[in-house]
DRENTIRO-585075 format. One line per 2 residues: number of its first residue (from 1); for each residue x, z, y of C-alpha. Coordinates in steps of 0.001 Angstrom, whole numbers, plus 500000, padded with zeros to 6 digits. Each point is the difference from the previous one (the first is absolute). Layout:
BEGIN
NUM = X:Z:Y  ...
END
This chain:
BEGIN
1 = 500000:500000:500000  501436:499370:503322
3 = 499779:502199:502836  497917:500038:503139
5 = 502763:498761:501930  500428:496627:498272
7 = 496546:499229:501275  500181:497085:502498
9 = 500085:499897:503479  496649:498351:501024
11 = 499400:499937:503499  497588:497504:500939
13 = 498068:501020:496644  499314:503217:501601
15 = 498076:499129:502513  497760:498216:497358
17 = 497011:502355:498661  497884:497339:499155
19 = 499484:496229:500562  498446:500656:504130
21 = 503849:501214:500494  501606:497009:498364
23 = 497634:497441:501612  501035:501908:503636
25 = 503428:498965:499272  501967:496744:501528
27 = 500323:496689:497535  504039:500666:500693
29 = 499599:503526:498075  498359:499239:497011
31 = 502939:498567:498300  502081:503196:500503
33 = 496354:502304:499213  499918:497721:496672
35 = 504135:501028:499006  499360:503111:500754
37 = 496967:499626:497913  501844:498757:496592
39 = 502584:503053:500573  497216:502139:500265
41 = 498550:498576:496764  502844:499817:498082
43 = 501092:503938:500753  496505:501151:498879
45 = 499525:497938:496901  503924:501387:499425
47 = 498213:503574:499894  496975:499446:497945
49 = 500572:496436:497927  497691:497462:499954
51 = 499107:496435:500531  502730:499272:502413
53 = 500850:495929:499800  496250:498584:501266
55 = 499866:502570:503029  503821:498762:501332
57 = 498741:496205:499813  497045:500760:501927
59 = 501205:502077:502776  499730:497433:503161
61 = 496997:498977:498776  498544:503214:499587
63 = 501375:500136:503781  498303:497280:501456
65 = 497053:499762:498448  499250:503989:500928
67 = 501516:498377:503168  497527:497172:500430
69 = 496600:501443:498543  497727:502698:500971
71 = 500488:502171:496973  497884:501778:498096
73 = 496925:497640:501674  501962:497504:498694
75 = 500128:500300:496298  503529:499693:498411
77 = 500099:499412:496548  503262:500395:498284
79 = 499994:498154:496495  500904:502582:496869
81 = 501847:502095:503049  503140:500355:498598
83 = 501018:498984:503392  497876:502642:502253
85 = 502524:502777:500449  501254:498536:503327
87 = 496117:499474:501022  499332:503878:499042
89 = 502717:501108:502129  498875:497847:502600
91 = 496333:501181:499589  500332:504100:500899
93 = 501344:500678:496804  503817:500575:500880
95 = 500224:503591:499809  498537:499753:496075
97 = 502365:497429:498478  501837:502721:498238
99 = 496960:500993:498086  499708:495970:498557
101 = 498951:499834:496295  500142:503566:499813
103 = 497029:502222:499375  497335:500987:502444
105 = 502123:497670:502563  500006:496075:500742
107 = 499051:497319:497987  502900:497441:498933
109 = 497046:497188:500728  497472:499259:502775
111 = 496621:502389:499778  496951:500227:501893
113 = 499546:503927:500057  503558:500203:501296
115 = 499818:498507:502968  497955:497581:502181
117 = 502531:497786:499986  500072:499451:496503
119 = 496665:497779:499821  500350:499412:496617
121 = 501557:501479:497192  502406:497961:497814
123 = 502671:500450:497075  498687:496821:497773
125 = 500764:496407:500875  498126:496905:502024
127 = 497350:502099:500959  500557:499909:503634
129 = 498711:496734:501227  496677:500806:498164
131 = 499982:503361:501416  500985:498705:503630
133 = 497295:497089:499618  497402:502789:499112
135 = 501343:501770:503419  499723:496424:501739
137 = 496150:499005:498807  498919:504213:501291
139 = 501155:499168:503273  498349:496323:499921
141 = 496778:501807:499150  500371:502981:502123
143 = 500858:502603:498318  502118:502602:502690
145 = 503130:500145:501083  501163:497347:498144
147 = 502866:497815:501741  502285:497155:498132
149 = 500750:500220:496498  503893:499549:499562
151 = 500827:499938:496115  504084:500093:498816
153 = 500405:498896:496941  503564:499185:498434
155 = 501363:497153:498138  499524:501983:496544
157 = 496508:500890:500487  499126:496406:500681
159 = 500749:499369:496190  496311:501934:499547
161 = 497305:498041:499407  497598:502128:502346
163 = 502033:498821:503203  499194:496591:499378
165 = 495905:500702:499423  500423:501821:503482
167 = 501748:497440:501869  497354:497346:498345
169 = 497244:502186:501078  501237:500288:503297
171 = 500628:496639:500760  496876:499102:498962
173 = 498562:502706:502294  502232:499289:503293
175 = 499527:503130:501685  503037:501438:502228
177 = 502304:501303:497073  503903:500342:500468
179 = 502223:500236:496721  503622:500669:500076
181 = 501657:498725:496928  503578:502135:499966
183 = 501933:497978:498289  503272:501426:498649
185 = 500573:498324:496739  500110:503087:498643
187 = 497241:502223:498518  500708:502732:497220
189 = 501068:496769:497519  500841:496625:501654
191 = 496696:498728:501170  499005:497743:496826
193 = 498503:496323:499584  499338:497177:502065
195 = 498596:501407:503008  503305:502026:500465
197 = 501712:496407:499822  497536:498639:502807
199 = 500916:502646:502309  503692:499482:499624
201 = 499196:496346:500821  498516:500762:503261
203 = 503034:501312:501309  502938:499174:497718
205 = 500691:496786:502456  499132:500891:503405
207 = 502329:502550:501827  498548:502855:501762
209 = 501078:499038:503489  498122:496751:499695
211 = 496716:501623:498614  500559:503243:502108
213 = 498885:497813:503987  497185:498535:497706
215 = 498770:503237:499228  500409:501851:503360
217 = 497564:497161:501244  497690:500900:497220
219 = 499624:496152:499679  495977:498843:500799
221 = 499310:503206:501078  501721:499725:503263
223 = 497584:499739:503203  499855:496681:501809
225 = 501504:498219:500878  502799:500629:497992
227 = 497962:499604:496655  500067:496534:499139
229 = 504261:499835:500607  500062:503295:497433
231 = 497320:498679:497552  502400:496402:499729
233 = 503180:502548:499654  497878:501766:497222
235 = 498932:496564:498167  503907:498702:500122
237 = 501045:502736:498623  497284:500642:497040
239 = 499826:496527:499302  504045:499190:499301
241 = 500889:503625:499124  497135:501614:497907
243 = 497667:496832:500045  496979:502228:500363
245 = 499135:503668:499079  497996:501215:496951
247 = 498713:502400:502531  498288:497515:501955
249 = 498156:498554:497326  498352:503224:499320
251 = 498670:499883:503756  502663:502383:501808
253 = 502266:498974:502712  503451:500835:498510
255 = 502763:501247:502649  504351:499840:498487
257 = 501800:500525:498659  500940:502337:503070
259 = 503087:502920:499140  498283:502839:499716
261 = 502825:502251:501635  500020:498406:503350
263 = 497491:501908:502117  500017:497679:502974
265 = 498743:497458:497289  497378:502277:498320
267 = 498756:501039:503032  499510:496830:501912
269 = 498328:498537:496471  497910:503566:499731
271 = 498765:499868:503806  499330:495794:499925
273 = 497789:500843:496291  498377:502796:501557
275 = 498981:498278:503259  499276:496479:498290
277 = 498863:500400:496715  496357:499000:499324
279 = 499850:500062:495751  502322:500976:497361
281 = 503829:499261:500641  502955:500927:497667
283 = 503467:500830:501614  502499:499611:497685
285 = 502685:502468:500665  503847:499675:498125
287 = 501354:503166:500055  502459:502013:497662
289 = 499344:503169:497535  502093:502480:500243
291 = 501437:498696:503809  502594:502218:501286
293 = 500542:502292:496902  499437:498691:496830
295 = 499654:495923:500627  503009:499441:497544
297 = 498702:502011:497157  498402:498570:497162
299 = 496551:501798:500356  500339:499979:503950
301 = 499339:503478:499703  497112:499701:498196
303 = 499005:503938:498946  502747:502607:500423
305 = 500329:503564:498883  501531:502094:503095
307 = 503293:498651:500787  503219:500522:502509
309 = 499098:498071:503216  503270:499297:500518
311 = 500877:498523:496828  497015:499109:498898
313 = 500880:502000:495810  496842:501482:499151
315 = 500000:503795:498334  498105:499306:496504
317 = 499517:503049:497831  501762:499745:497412
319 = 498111:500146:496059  501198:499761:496868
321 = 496865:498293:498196  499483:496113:500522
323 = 496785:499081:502210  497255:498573:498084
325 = 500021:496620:501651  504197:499668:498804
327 = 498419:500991:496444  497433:497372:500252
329 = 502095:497595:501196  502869:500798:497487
331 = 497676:500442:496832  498108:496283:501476
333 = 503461:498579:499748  500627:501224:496297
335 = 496943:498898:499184  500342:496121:501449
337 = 503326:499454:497839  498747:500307:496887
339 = 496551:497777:501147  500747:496931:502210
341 = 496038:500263:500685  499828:502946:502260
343 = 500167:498976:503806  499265:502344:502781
345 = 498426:499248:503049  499871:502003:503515
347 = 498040:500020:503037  502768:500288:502869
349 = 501169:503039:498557  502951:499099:497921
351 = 502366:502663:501064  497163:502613:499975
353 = 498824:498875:496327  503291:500203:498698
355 = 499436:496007:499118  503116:499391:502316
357 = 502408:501521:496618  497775:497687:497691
359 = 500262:496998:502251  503948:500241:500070
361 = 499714:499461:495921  497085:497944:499904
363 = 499939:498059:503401  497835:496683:498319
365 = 497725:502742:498699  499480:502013:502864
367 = 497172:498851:502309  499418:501478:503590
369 = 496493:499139:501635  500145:501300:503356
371 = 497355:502200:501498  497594:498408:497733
373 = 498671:502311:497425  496642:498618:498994
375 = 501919:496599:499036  502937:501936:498291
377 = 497426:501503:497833  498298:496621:499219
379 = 503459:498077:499903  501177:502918:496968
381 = 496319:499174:498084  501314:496667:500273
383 = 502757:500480:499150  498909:502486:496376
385 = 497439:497178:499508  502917:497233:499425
387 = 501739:502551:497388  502375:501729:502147
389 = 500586:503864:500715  498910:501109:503343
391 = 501241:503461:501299  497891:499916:503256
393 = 501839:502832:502344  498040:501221:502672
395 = 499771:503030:502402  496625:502166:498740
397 = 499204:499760:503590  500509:496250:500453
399 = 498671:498987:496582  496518:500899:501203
401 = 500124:496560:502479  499587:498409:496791
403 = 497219:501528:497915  497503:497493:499404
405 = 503159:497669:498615  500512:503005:497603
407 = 496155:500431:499155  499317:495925:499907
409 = 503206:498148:498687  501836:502819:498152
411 = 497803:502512:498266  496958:497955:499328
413 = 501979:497034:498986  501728:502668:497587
415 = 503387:498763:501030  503087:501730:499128
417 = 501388:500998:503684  502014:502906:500249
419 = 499554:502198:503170  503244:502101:501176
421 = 498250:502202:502852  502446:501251:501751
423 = 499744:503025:502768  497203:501249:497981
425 = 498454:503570:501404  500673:501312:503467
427 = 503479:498666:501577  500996:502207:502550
429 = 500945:498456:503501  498125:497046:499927
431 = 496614:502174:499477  496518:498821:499264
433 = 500644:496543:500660  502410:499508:497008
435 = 498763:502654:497909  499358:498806:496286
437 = 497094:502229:499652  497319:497170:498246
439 = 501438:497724:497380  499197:502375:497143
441 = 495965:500186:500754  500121:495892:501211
443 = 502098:498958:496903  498179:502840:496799
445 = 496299:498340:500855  501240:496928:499145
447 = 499152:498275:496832  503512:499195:497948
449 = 501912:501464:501903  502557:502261:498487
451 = 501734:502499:502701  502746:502706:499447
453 = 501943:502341:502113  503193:501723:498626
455 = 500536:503602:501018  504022:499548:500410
457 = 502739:496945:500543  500131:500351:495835
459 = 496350:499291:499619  500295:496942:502564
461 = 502680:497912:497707  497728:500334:497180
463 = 497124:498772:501612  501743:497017:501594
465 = 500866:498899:496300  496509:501126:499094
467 = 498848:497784:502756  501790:497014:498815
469 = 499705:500043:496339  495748:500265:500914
471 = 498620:496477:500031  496175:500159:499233
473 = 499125:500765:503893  500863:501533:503028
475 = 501880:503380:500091  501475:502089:502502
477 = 501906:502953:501056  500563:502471:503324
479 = 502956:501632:501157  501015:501678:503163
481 = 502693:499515:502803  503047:502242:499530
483 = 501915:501405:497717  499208:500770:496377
485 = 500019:503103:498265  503892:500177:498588
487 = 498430:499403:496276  502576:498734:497598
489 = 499634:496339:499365  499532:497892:497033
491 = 501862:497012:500089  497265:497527:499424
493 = 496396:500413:500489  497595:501173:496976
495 = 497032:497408:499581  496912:502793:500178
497 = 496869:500099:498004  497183:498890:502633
499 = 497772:502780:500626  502109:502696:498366
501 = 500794:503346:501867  502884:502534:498888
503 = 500108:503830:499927  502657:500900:502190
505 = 499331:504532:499474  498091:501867:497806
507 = 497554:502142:500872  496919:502400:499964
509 = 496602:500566:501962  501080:496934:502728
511 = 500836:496632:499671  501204:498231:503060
513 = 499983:495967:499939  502414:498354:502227
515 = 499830:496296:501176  503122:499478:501564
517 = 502973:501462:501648  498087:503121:501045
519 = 501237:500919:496539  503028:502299:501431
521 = 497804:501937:502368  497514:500297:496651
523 = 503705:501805:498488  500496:501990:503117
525 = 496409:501118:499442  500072:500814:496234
527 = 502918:501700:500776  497667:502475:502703
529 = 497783:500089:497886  501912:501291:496753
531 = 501391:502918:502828  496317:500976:499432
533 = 499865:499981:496411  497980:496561:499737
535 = 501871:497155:497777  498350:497109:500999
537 = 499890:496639:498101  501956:497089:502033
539 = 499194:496076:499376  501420:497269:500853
541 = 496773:497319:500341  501805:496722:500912
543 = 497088:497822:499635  497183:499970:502560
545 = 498428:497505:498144  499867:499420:496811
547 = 499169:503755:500054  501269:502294:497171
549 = 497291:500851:498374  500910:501913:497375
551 = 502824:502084:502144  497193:500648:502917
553 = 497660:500976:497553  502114:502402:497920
555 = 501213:501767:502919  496577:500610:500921
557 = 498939:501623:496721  503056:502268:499855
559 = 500136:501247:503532  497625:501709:502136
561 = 501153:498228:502982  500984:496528:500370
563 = 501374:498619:503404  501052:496824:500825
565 = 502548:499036:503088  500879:496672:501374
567 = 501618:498440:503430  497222:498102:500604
569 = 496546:500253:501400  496672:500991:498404
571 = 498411:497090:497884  503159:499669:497884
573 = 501634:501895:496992  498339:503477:500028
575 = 496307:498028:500825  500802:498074:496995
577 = 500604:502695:497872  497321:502240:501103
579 = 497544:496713:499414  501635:500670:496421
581 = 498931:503490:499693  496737:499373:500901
583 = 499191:496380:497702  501376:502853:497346
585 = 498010:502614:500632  503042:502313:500734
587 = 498635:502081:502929  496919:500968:498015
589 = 502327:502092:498229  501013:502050:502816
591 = 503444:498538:500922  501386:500994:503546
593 = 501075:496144:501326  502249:500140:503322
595 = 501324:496324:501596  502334:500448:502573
597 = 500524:496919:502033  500841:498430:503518
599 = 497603:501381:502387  496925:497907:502088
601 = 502157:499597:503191  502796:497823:501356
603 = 503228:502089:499770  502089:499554:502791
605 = 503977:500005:499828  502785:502422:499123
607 = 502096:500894:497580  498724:499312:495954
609 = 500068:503411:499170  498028:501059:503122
611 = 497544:497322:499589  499412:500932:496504
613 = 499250:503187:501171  498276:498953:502198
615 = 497516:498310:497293  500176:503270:497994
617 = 501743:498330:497424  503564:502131:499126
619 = 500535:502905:497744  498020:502520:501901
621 = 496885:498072:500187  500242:499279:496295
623 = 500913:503738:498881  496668:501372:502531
625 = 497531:496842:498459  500978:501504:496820
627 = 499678:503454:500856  496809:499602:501420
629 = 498214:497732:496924  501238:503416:497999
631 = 498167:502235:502621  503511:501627:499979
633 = 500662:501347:503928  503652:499340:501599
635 = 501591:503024:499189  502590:498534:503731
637 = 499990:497828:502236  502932:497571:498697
639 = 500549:496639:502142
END
């Protein structure tokens, strides 16, 4: 941690408590205000880690546009909002920074109960031209205090198909919309496909200073009688250098490239759009993740833990146990040399997947779709239906963009895609937005589907070979960020019985049923509860569905008490076990049934452990839930 007196001098940004101060302030001072800005970002994000890369590209823009538009009656609309930290400091929320990502304090994305200026909350891609549209049709029907709709979307985000449905439907529509397209080449992976390609076109030929007088004019939407002479300028120039804009044939005026560092550029483009601009217009901003810190890195800066401002080496804790997604990814890898059939396919998230380590072996059989999930699902269906191996590996959180492509093309088609869910249960910093908290109740209630979650790193490698070796439909299994629990591990992966539980303790009077890596809390429990003279049973369920029939319903006859626990929310494992009981008849004989999930709320971010306390959901919880299905009274008051 560095000291208070490494913080940066920051003059100018002093003065700034909110957007009224910054728009007070000369043109000639807002370059300095926005270098004072990136200092100031890059010492805070130093302090708490966080999404650091997206904020530095953004930083003049943030400037000018806060510059330029009324804010907060002018809706801002930061797409996923990796990129928002400058905007919160900007926005009154200086003095909080240090509390980012940390519990009870700021959120590491944009959200509407934190602040006016945060009209819209983000954290998942290409929503914000739909979301700025919605803003944009309000005002056009009078809904009040509605002023422009600006949406800023990036290069990567563009890869989703839900920015394109926006930008159709707002061409169509015409209404005064303005969307910023940051283009930096550089999302979380290398912006993917052809549309990544186009963009490069539209400025890989033309250098900046010969774009940059074009822009400043804002081309036809200069006043006369200057118009015509700009609108010729703007016709040479699209018609030998990008021969036309995609853009336009959607119905948007489209402004750039213009270098989105130079502020007398943005601004002059900003206050022509703002003045000028009748319907929808795109600006199409070049600008460079990571500027002034971390632009020479290979994620820009992507996500850091907290780090030495000065050199930029982050402080890791240290661990001793592999993190699940390295035992995926290693266990995927052992798997795909002794079958040539297994390919794996990402959405964006290769590094975060652990798919980068798999596509350094198997680059030809590695496929990365972009921000695209619902055709990454269909594309793997595809992909099982011609006879190859499909290890589909998704963020729990992100996987949900692509649910009726599971429901429709995988599971009722019975095809043999494999689902790796990574980030699976609550996350920590990222918070509500990212939390994995669904997959097991949206994934059990579907017909054929097979889906498994290992209690340790141990568990996982089996069930990646369990997943590979299982052809006759769709399977899949959950696992959470971080690291594992230290097991010893086998050096390849068991192929598992589907639908078959193991006892992992012996026991008497309670049986507790774990789905999941809550399994070493359930230890830390047993181990309470034995300090009272209780030895309860401990399982290990592994299967959500198929359900274990024969284990679930044994533990219930020889136990009084039988309670289930699960990182997920209610409707999954424990519902489908207690829908067990009943179908059996199991509660007419008197059995005490306890399911301990995820509560009914959003849990916002901090730490794992203190979110998971948060949800009632460590050893405490499960040692008083068991306590109290034994009408036994807490003989202390143990945290």
């Amino acid at each position: 941690m560095t000291d208070a007196a490494s913080r940066p001098a920051t003059p100018l940004l002093d003065r700034v408590a909110g957007p009224p101060d910054l728009r007070a302030l000369p043109d000639r001072d807002l370059t300095k205000l926005a270098d004072e800005l990136r200092a100031e970002t890059i010492w805070n994000v130093s302090q708490t880690g966080g999404h650091l890369g997206a904020g530095l590209g953004v930083v003049e823009l943030t400037v000018a546009l806060h510059a330029v538009f009324d804010t907060p009656r002018d809706r801002l609309i930061w797409d996923v909002s990796h990129q928002c930290y400058p905007h919160k400091i900007l926005t009154g929320r200086r003095d909080r920074m240090p509390t980012l990502r940390q519990q009870d304090g700021l959120s590491g994305f944009t959200k509407r109960t934190e602040s006016p200026y945060d009209p819209f909350g983000a954290a998942h891609a290409s929503t914000s031209i739909s979301a700025a549209l919605g803003f944009a049709m309000g005002r056009e029907l009078g809904a009040p205090g509605n002023g422009d709709a600006i949406a800023v979307i990036g290069d990567g985000a563009l890869t989703g198909g839900m920015a394109y449905e926006a930008l159709n439907h707002a061409g169509h529509l015409g209404k005064r919309l303005i969307v910023i397209l940051n283009d930096n080449e550089m999302s979380i992976a290398p912006p993917v496909g052809a549309m990544s390609s186009y963009l490069s076109r539209l400025y890989a030929g033309a250098p900046f200073q010969d774009l940059k007088s074009a822009a400043k004019n804002a081309v036809s939407l200069l006043p006369s009688p200057f118009q015509e002479g700009a609108k010729r300028a703007k016709d040479i120039i699209k018609g030998t250098v990008m021969g036309g804009t995609f853009f336009d044939e959607l119905g948007f005026d489209y402004l750039g490239p213009i270098d989105g560092h130079d502020m007398e550029t943005l601004l002059a483009v900003l206050r022509t759009v703002k003045i000028r601009a009748t319907g929808p217009i795109l600006i199409h901003a070049i600008t460079k993740k990571g500027k002034g810190f971390a632009e020479h890195r290979a994620d820009r800066g992507h996500a850091t833990s907290k780090f030495d401002p000065s050199t930029g080496e982050q402080r890791k804790a240290k661990s001793n146990a592999p993190s699940y997604t390295k035992v995926f990814a290693q266990s995927l890898i052992q798997e795909a040399e002794r079958d040539d059939r297994i390919v794996a396919i990402t959405a964006a998230m290769p590094d975060g997947t652990g798919l980068d380590l798999f596509g350094e072996r198997f680059p030809a059989r590695t496929f990365d779709v972009g921000i695209a999930e619902q055709h990454g699902v269909t594309f793997c269906a595809g992909l099982a239906a011609s006879g190859m191996k499909p290890f589909c590996a998704i963020y729990s959180t992100f996987l949900q963009r692509g649910y009726d492509q599971i429901v429709h093309d995988v599971a009722l088609q019975n095809l043999p895609v494999r689902f790796a869910i990574d980030r699976a249960g609550l996350v920590g910093a990222d918070g509500a937005t990212h939390a994995g908290s669904y997959d097991i109740a949206y994934l059990a209630n579907l017909p054929n589907m097979v889906v498994m979650a290992p209690s340790d790193e141990a568990e996982l490698r089996h069930m990646v070979a369990t997943a590979a070796a299982h052809d006759d439909g769709p399977i899949a299994f959950r696992f959470p960020r971080g690291e594992g629990a230290g097991v010893e591990m086998p050096d390849r992966g068991e192929v598992l019985e589907i639908g078959r539980g193991r006892i992992v303790h012996e026991g008497e009077r309670v049986a507790i049923l774990s789905y999941g890596t809550r399994m070493s809390e359930v230890g830390a429990a047993r181990e309470r509860l034995m300090a009272r003279g209780l030895t309860p049973t401990v399982a290990d369920a592994r299967f959500a569905k198929p359900l274990d029939r024969d284990l679930i319903l044994t533990l219930a006859r020889d136990h009084d008490v039988l309670l289930t626990i699960e990182e997920g929310a209610v409707g999954g494992f424990g519902s489908h076990v207690a829908h067990l009981l009943a179908q059996e008849g199991v509660f007419d004989r008197g059995l005490r049934f306890r399911n301990m999930t995820l509560p009914d709320r959003f849990i916002d971010q901090g730490g794992p452990g203190q979110m998971y306390a948060a949800a009632a959901l460590v050893a405490s919880d499960i040692e008083a839930t068991v306590l109290a299905a034994l009408d036994v009274g807490m003989l202390d008051k143990r945290a």
